[in-house]
N, C-alpha and C positions, 0 to 999 in steps of 0.2 A: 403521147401527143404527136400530131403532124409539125413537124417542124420545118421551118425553112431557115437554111445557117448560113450566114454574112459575116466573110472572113477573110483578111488578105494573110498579114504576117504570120510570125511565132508565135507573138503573141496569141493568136486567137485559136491554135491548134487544141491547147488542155483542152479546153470548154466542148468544142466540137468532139474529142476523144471520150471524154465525160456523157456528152448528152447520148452518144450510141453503146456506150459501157452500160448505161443506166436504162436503157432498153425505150428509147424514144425511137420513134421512126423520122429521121430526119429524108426526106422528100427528095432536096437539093438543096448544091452548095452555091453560093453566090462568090466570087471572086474578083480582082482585080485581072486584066487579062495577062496573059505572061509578057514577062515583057527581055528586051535583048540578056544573057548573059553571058557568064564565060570570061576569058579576059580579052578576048578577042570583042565580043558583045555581038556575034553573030547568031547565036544562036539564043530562041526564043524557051524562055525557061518560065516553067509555074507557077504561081505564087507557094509558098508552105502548104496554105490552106488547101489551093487544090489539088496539089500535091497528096494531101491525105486522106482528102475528101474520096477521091480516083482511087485508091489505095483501100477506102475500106466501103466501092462500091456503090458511091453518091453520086447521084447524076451532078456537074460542073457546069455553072452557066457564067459565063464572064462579059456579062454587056458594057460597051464605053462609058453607055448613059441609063437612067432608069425615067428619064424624060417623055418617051415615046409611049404613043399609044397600044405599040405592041408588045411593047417590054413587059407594059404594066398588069396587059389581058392575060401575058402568060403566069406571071409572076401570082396574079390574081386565079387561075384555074389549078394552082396547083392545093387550093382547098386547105390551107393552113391552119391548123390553132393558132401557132404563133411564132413570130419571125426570133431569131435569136441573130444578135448585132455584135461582133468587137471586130474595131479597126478595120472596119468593111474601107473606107477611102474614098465613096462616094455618098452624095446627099442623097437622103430618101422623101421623094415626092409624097403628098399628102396621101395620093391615092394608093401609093406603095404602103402606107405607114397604117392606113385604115385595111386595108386587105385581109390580113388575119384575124379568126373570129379575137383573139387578146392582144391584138395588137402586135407592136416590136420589140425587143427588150433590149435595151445595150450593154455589156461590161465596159462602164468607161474605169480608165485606172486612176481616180484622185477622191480626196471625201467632197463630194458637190455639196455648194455650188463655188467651191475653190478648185480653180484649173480647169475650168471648162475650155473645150478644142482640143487643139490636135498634139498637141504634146504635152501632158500633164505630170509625166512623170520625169523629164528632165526640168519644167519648172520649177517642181517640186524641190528637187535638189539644191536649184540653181538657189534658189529664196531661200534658202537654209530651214525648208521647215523639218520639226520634229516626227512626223510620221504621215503617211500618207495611206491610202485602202483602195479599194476597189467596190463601184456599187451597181449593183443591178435596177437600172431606171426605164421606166414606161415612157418610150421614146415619143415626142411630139414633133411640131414645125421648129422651134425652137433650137439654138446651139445649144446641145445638152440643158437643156430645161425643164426634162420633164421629171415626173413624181420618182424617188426613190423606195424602192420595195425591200431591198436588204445592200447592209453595207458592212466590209472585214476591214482591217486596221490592219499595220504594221510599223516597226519603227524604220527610220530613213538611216538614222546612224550612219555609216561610212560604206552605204552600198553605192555600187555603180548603177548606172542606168539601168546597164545590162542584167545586171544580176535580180535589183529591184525590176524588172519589167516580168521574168520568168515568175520572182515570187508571185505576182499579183496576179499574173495567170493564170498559175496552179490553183490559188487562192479561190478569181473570179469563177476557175471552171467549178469549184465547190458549191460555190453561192447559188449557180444560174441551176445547179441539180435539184439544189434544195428547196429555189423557189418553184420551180416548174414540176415538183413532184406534190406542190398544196399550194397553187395561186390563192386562194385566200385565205390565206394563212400566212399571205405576206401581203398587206394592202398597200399599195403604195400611198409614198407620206410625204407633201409639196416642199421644197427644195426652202431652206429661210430666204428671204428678201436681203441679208446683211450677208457679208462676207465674200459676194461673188469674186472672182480673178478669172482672169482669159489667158489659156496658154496656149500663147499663138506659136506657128510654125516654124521650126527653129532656122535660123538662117545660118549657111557654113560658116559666113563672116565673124559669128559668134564664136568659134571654136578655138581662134587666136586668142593663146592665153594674154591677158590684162594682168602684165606683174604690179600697175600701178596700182591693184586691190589690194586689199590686203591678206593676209598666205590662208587663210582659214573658207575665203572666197576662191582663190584660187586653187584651193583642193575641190570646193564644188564644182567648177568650171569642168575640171580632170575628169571627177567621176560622174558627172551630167552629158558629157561628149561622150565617154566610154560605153559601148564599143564603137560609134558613131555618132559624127561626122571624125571623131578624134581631138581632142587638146593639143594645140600646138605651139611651137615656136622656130622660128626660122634663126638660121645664122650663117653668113657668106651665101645666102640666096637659096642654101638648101630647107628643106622641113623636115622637121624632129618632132613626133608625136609622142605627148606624153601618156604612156599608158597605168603610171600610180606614181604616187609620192607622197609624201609624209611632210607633216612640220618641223623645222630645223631652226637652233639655236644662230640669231646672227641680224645684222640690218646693212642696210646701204643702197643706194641709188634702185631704184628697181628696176629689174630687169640684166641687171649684172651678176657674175657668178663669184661668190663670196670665198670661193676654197677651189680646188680644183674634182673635186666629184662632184660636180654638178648639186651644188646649192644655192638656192637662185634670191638674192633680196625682191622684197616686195613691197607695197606700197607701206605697210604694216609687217613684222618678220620676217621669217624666207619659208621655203620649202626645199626639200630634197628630194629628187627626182631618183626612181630604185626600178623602174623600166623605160624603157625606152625604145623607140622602133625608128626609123630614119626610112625616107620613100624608098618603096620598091625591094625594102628587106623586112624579115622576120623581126618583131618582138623581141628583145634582148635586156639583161641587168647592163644596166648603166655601168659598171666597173667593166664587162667584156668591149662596151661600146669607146672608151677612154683609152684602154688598152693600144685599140689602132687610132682613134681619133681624140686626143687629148683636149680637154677646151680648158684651157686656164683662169685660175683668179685671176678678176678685172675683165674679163671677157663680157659684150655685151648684147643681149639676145633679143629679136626682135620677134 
């Protein structure tokens, strides 16, 4: 097939590696434009996608907007079977969406029509659901609403964000092979009316751990920020990201530390903090970090 691929992150790298592995002729890559990086932030850097899109030879188009009449002429002549969508970053206008003789597909990462928008798989976590998938759906006007053509599972159990986002990836780039190698042989199938949820876009403010949860909540919190925005907690004005922790035997005020290795009561039990990173240094075990910086029982963390 002609393909056109709409792609910023990591995320969206498998599927695009997959559809030229599998011998699609993919056209052009659509991107987010690069934007500053570095730690300096001077200089302008690629998104992943186009990154690899440039790398294996796909003409890179990175418009601000897909609003314009010109965007949509070219977008339109480039004579597609069909658009292929994950974590593209921008909305697709009607005329963008009808342009392909099949239309657009998207890999969103959640089982729709729970977790529709822009962050499905930290929600996911956050709400303690038991497992969460990946589906290839026939994109319309609509916040993810339109018909689902195939969908893979997996369980949530104790992954991070991070780690869950690569699985569903890997996963989505499977699915999107195996539909577009027999589109009707996967008909898409309308979404149930029950069960919707919207997972809106996560705000940093969220990333302040809440020890008034209780400790089973706030290991979700940990591994729904990891690797980004980070889990935190401040003390003397500094920030302490927590990068893992565990459940730990213990109760008291929340928010204070129960023992001197960093075991923290919560609104309901504690947890135990077994990484740690502190701003502007590397990731470290909690026992190296007490070593130079002790934080004692009765200490209280904000």
């Amino acid at each position: 097939m002609r393909i056109i691929y709409m792609g910023t992150p990591e995320f969206a790298v498998p599927a695009l590696e997959a559809l030229v592995a599998a011998g699609h002729d993919v056209v052009a890559a659509y991107s987010q434009p690069p934007r500053p990086g570095g730690r300096r932030g001077r200089e302008l850097t690629p998104s992943p996608v186009h990154k690899r899109a440039a790398e294996l030879g796909i003409e890179v188009r990175h418009p601000v907007s897909l609003k314009g009449a010109q965007e949509q002429a070219e977008f339109a002549a480039l004579n597609a079977d069909v658009a292929v969508v994950a974590a593209y970053g921008l909305i697709l206008p009607r005329a963008v969406l009808a342009a392909p003789m099949h239309g657009c597909l998207n890999l969103h990462g959640s089982l729709l029509p729970r977790w529709r928008g822009a962050a499905p798989v930290q929600r996911a976590i956050l709400a303690g659901d038991a497992e969460t998938g990946v589906g290839i759906m026939q994109m319309e006007a609509g916040l993810d609403t339109g018909p689902v053509r195939l969908e893979g599972r997996t369980d949530i159990a104790a992954k991070t964000t991070g780690e869950l986002t690569a699985e569903l990836a890997q996963m989505g780039a499977r699915l999107i092979v195996q539909v577009l190698g027999d589109l009707s042989a996967y008909p898409a199938q309308a979404q149930p009316d029950e069960g919707i949820t919207y997972a809106h876009k996560i705000d940093k403010a969220e990333a302040r751990l809440d020890f008034t949860a209780d400790a089973e909540q706030v290991l979700r919190q940990i591994r729904a920020f990891m690797p980004a925005p980070g889990a935190f907690f401040e003390l003397e004005g500094e920030r302490y990201k927590v990068i893992s922790a565990d459940l730990a035997e213990g109760a008291g005020d929340p928010g204070v530390t129960l023992d001197d290795t960093l075991t923290i009561a919560c609104g309901a039990g504690a947890i135990r903090v077994s990484t740690i990173q502190r701003a502007g240094k590397p990731a470290m075990a909690v026992a190296d970090l007490l070593r130079g910086r002790p934080i004692p029982a009765g200490t209280r963390l904000s």
